[in-house]
Structure formats: structure tokens, C-alpha cells
C-alpha positions in Angstrom: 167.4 -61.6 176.7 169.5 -58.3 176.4 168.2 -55.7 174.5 170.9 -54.3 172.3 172.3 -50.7 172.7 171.7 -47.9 170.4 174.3 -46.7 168.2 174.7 -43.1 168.9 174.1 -40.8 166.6 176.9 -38.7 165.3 176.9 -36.0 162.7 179.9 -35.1 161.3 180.2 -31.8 158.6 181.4 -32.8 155.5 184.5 -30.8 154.2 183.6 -27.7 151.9 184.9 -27.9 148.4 187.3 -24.8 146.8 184.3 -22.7 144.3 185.4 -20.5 141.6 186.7 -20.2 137.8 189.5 -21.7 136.4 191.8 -20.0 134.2 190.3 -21.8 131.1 186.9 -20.5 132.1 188.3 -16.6 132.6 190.1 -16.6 129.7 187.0 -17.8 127.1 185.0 -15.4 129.2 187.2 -12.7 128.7 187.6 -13.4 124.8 183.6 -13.5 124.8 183.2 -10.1 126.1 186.3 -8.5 124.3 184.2 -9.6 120.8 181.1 -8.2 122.5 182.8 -5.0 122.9 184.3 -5.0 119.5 180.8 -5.6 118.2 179.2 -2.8 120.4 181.9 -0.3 118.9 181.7 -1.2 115.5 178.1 -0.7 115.3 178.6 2.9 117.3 181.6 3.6 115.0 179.0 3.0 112.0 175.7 5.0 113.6 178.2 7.9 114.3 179.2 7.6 110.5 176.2 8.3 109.8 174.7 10.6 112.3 177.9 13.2 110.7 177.1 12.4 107.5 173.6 13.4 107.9 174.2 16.3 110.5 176.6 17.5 108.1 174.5 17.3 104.8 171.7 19.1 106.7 174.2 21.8 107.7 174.7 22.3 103.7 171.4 22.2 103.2 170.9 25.0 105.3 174.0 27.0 104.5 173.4 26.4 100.7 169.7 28.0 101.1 170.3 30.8 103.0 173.2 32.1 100.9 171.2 31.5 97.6 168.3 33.6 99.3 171.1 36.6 99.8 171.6 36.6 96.4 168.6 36.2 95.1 166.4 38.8 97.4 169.6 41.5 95.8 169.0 40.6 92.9 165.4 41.2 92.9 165.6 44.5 93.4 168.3 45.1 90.3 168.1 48.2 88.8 165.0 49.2 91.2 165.1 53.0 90.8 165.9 53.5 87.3 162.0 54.0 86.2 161.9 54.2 82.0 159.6 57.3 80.9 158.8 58.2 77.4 161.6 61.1 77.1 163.9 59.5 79.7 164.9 56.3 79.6 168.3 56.1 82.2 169.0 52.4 80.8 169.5 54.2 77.3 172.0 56.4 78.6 175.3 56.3 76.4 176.9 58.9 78.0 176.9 58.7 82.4 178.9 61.1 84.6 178.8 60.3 87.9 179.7 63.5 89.7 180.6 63.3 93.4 178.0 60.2 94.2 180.8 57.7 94.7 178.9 55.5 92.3 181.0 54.0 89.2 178.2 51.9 87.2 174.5 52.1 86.9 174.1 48.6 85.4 171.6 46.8 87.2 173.5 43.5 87.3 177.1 42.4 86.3 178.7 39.1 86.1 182.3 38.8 86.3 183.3 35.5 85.0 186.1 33.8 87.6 188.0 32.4 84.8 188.8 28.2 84.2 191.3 28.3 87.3 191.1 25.3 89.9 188.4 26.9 92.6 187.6 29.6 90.0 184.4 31.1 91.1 182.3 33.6 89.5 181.8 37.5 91.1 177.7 39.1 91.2 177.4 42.7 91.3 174.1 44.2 92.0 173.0 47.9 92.0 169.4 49.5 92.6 168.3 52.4 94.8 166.4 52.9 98.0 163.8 55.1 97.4 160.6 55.1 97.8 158.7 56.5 94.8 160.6 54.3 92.7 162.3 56.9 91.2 159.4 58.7 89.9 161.3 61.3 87.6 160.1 65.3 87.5 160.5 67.8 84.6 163.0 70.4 85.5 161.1 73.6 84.6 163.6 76.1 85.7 167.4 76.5 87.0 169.0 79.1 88.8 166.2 80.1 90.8 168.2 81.2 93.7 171.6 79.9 93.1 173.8 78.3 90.0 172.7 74.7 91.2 169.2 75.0 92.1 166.6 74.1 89.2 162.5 73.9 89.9 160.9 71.1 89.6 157.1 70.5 88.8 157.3 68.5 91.7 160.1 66.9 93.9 158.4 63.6 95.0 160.1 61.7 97.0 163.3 63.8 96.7 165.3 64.3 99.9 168.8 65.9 100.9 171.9 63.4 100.5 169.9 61.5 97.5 171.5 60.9 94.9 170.1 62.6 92.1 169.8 61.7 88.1 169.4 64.3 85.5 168.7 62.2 82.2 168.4 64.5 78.5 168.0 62.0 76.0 170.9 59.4 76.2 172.9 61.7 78.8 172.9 60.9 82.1 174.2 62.7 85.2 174.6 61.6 88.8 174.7 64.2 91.3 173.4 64.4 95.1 170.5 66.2 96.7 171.7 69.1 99.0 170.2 72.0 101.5 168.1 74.6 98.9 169.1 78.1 99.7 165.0 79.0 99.5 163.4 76.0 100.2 160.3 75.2 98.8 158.2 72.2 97.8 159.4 72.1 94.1 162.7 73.2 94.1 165.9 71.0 94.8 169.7 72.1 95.1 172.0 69.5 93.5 176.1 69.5 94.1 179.2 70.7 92.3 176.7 70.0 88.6 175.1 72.7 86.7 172.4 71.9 85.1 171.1 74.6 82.4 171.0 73.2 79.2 171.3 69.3 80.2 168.4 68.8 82.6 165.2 67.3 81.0 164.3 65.2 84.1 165.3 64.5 87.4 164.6 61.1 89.2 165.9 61.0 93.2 167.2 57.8 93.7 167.6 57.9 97.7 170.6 55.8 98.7 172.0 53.9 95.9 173.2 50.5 97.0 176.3 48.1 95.8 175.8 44.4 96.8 178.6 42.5 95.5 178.8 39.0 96.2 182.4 37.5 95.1 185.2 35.2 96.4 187.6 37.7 97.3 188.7 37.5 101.0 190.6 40.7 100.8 187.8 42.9 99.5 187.9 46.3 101.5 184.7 48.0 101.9 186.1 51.3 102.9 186.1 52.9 99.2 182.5 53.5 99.1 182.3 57.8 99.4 179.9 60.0 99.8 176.0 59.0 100.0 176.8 55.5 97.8 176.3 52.4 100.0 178.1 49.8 100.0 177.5 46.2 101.0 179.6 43.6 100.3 178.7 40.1 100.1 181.6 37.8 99.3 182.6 33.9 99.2 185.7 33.2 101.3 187.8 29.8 100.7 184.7 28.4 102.3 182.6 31.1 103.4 180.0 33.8 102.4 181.0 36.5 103.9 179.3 40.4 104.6 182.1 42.8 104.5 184.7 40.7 105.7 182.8 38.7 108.0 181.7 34.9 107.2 177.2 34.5 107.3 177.6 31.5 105.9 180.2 28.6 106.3 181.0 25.9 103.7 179.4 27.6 100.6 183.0 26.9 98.4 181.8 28.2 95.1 179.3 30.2 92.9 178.6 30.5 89.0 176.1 32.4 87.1 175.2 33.3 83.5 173.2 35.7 82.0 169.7 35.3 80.4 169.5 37.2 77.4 167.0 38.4 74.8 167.5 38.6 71.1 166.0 42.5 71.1 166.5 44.8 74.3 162.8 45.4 73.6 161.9 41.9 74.1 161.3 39.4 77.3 162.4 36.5 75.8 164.8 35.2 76.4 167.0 33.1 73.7 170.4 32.4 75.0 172.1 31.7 78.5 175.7 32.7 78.6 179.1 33.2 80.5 180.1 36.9 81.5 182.9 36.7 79.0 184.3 38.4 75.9 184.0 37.2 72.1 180.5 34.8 72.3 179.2 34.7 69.1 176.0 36.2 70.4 177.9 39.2 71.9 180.4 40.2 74.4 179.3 39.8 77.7 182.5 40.5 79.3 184.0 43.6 80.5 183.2 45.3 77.2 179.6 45.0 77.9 178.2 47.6 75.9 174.7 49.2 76.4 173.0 47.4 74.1 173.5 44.5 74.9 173.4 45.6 78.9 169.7 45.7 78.1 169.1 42.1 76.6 169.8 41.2 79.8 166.5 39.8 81.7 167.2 37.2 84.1 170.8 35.3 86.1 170.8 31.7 86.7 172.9 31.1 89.6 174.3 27.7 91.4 175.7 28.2 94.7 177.4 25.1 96.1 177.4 24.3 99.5 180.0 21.7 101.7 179.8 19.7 103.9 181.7 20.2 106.4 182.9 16.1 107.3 186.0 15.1 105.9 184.9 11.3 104.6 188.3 9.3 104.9 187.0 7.8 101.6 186.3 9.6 98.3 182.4 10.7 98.4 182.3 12.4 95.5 183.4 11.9 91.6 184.0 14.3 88.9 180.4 15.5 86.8 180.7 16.1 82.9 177.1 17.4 81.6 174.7 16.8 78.5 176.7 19.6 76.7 179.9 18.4 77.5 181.3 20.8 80.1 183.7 18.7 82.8 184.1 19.3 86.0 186.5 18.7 89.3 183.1 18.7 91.4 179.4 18.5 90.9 177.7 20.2 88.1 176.2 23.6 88.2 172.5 22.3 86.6 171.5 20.1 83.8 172.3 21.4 80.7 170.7 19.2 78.2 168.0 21.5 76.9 169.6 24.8 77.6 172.9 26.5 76.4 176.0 24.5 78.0 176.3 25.1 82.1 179.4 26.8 83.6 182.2 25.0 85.0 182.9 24.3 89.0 186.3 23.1 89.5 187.1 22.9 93.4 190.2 20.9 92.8 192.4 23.6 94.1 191.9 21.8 97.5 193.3 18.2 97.0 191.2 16.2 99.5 187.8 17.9 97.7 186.6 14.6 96.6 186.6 13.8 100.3 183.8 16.1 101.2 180.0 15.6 100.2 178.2 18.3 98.4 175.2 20.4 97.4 174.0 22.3 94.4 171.4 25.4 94.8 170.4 26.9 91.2 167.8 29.3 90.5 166.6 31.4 88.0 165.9 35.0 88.7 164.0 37.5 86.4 165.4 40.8 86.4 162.0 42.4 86.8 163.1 45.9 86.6 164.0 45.3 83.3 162.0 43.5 82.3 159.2 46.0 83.1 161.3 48.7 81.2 160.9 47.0 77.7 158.9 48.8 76.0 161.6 52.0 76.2 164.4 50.4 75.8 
């Protein structure tokens, strides 16, 4: 019997099949990733919303506290010099002549009100001296020692050549400057172009009287200040604060202030806040500030407002009417409703300022010079 014979084995490869997408599966893959993409940038468009918005509010925050600390370290030292004796009290004076100093005011503070103008903002003029005896005054014992303009002192603390110098007799005041004595000695003191026999009663050296001025005034020109006056100017640009001519601080767009007043020059309390203008019923605090009512003067409230500096490209901020009834294109100055009406802040002369976010610094600030010299006044 025959066996039978083996097939033989064969192994043949099958054919390799064509791998890949189709065009179906590219374009759904495609649209998947384009609304990935569209997702990934709308939440990045969003977080870098934000991350301006709060980069730009801390910005204010810092801007709007280290301007309202410029203003407020000035006006600390307000009328620092003018020490209030018995027989000579220089915030009495009526009658002031200035001499050669270069000074024009010895009013410790002055608010000059900006008006009711779109971006109106108010001007803060401060004035003290530099020395340091505080303007301890001396009796003038003698003049003409060695010359028309020297006078003896019974001491001359703290006096130094190029001070400025104040001769007060009653409620006469004269501002002069401290020059080289032809016979120098430890009491007496040569004062310029002033002769003082029959005027001097005492005589206070004020060392470098200072002029801080902080105001929206772009132009402002320094270069006026003569003599031994110094000047410094602090001003608010369109939306800087600027030191003679040159920004410190960007984005601070406005600043108002009022006065604090007393009822009596001889008193601390204080009764009534009010605008630096002309005609209140409780006075005029204007221009025509007279010296009387100089001296019920005892403390400033100030609001400095500081921007932001992202334009939002929707409107961020809404017009503010306070308690008492005062409107305004911007926030309000401080909250009025158990105090004398707050000042206005109008920033609409830019038209996109509701576009903008922003802050409000206000303080209160005691005129402590004054308020120390109350029981002369």
C-alpha cells in the first residue's frame, strides 16, 4: 500500500493594507483642536484681564500713597518757625514787609480752590522754615552798634548768615536776611537793606524758609524764587505729580482739600470744614483770607486720587453723588454724611475717564504749629 505524499508547505505573505487618516478623520481632528485652542486663549485672554487689572490697581495703590505722604509730611511742618511768644506773636502780624527775602506770604498753609471746571483740581501751598531752634526769638537790646544795620541781641541762638531774619513789634512784622557783622560777636547780628531802630522788639532767625507748592500746573516755573527763599515745587501734571517740572509720581489725576477751621483763633476745635473760596457764610476763605481768620485755621483734609493706568474697553467706573448732595464725574473725595459737604472731583475733561479704574487717598492733617500757638493768637 502507497503511503501518500506530503503536501508541501508553502507560505505565502499576505498583501499589506494602505494605514492612515481619511479626510473625514483630519478634518473633525482639526476642528477638535481649533476649539481647544480657542478655549486655551479665552481663558489666557481672561487671566491677563485680570493680572492688568490687578497689576494696575496695585500701581495706584502705590502711586496714590506715596504722593499723599509728600503732602502730608509738608504739611506737617506748616508754619514750623513762626514760634508765638508773649510780646511777639508773628501769626498776629497785620502789617508784613518782606524786604529782600524773596518770600511773598508767611501763611503757614493756603488752599487755592481749582474752580467747578471739568479736571478742576485744587492748588496746596505750604510755608515753614528750616531752622533748628525753632525760631527761638531774641530781644533786640541795641542797634547801631557798629553800623546802621547791626542791632545786639541778648543772644543770637541759632542765628546764622543768609537766614532770613524776622523782626516782629507788636502786630508789625519784618522779613529781612542775616548778613556778615562788621564786629562779630556772639550777640550781635547784621541784617540787610532794613533799619531797625524804633521797630525791633524781637528777632526770630528762621534759616531757609521753604515754599512747597503742590498744584496742577504743568507750566509752573521754579526759577522766580530769589535770594535765600527756597523753593520747591510739587505739582500734579495731566496725570502726574511732579517736583519742579519733573513727574515722582504717575497717574495721580486730581487733588482737593478743605480747610478745618475753628470758631475762635484761640481755640482747637474745630467746627466747620470748608472750600478755599470767597463769600462762605462762616467767612471768606478765598483769596481775601484775612488774618483772622488765617488763624482758625487748624488742620487740611486732603483726597488725592490715583489712576489706573489700564484703559478697560468697558466702562469701570460710574459717576459718585455723596450724603450732602455734591455730584461728581468720578469718585468721591470722602464721605460726607456727618461732616460739612465734600469737594467736587470732576475728571470728565478726559472723555474715556469712565474707562479707567480708580483710587481715593484722604487724610486729615492737624496743623500742629498752630495749633500749639493758641493760646497767643
Amino acid at each position: 500500500m502507497m503511503k501518500p505524499t506530503p503536501r508541501r508547505a508553502t507560505h505565502r505573505q499576505a498583501p499589506q493594507k494602505q494605514q492612515g487618516f481619511s479626510l473625514i478623520e483630519i478634518l473633525v481632528g482639526l476642528a477638535i483642536g481649533l476649539l481647544a485652542t480657542l478655549v486655551i486663549m479665552q481663558v489666557f485672554s481672561v487671566f491677563e484681564g485680570q493680572k492688568r487689572t490687578t497689576t494696575g490697581s496695585a500701581d495706584a495703590q502705590t502711586n496714590g500713597s506715596i504722593a499723599i505722604y509728600s503732602i502730608q509730611h509738608e504739611l506737617k511742618m506748616a508754619g514750623y518757625g513762626l514760634l508765638p511768644t508773649v510780646n511777639a506773636t508773628p501769626l498776629a502780624c497785620t502789617t508784613t514787609n518782606f524786604s529782600t527775602t524773596g518770600m511773598t506770604s508767611m501763611s503757614p498753609v493756603i488752599i487755592t480752590d481749582g474752580g467747578t471746571a471739568a479736571g478742576a483740581s485744587d492748588s496746596i501751598t505750604v510755608h515753614y522754615g528750616t531752622t533748628t531752634s525753632g525760631g527761638v526769638p531774641s530781644t533786640i537790646t541795641g542797634v547801631g552798634v557798629t553800623g546802621s544795620n547791626d542791632v545786639t541781641l541778648d543772644n543770637n541762638m541759632g542765628c546764622q548768615v543768609g537766614d532770613i531774619a524776622m523782626i516782629v513789634n507788636g502786630a508789625t512784622c519784618n522779613f529781612t536776611s542775616v548778613t556778615p557783622t562788621a564786629a562779630p560777636n556772639n550777640v550781635t547780628v547784621t541784617l540787610q537793606n532794613v533799619a531797625p531802630a524804633g521797630v525791633g522788639l524781637n528777632l526770630s532767625c528762621l534759616g531757609t524758609w521753604v515754599t512747597s507748592i503742590f498744584r496742577v500746573n504743568p507750566s509752573y516755573d521754579p526759577s522766580g524764587a530769589t535770594g535765600a527763599a527756597n523753593s520747591q515745587a510739587y505739582m500734579e501734571k495731566t496725570t502726574d505729580l511732579a517736583v519742579a517740572g519733573s513727574p515722582v509720581v504717575s497717574d495721580i489725576v486730581n487733588i482737593q482739600a478743605q480747610y478745618g477751621v475753628s470758631a475762635i483763633a484761640s481755640s482747637n476745635q474745630i467746627t466747620q470744614w470748608v472750600n478755599a473760596v470767597d463769600g462762605q457764610a462762616s467767612g471768606n476763605w478765598g483769596p481775601s483770607l484775612t488774618v483772622a481768620d488765617r488763624n482758625r485755621i487748624k488742620a487740611v483734609h486732603i483726597a488725592v486720587v490715583a489712576r489706573s493706568g489700564l484703559y478697560e474697553k468697558n466702562i469701570v467706573t460710574n459717576a459718585c453723588k455723596t450724603v450732602k448732595g455734591t455730584a461728581n464725574n468720578g469718585p468721591c473725595a470722602w464721605d460726607d454724611s456727618n461732616v460739612d459737604a465734600a469737594p467736587q472731583i470732576d475728571l470728565s475733561n478726559d472723555p474715556n475717564w469712565q474707562h479707567y479704574r480708580y483710587r481715593v487717598f484722604d487724610t486729615i492733617v492737624p496743623l500742629r504749629n498752630m495749633i500749639w500757638a493758641k493760646s497767643t493768637l
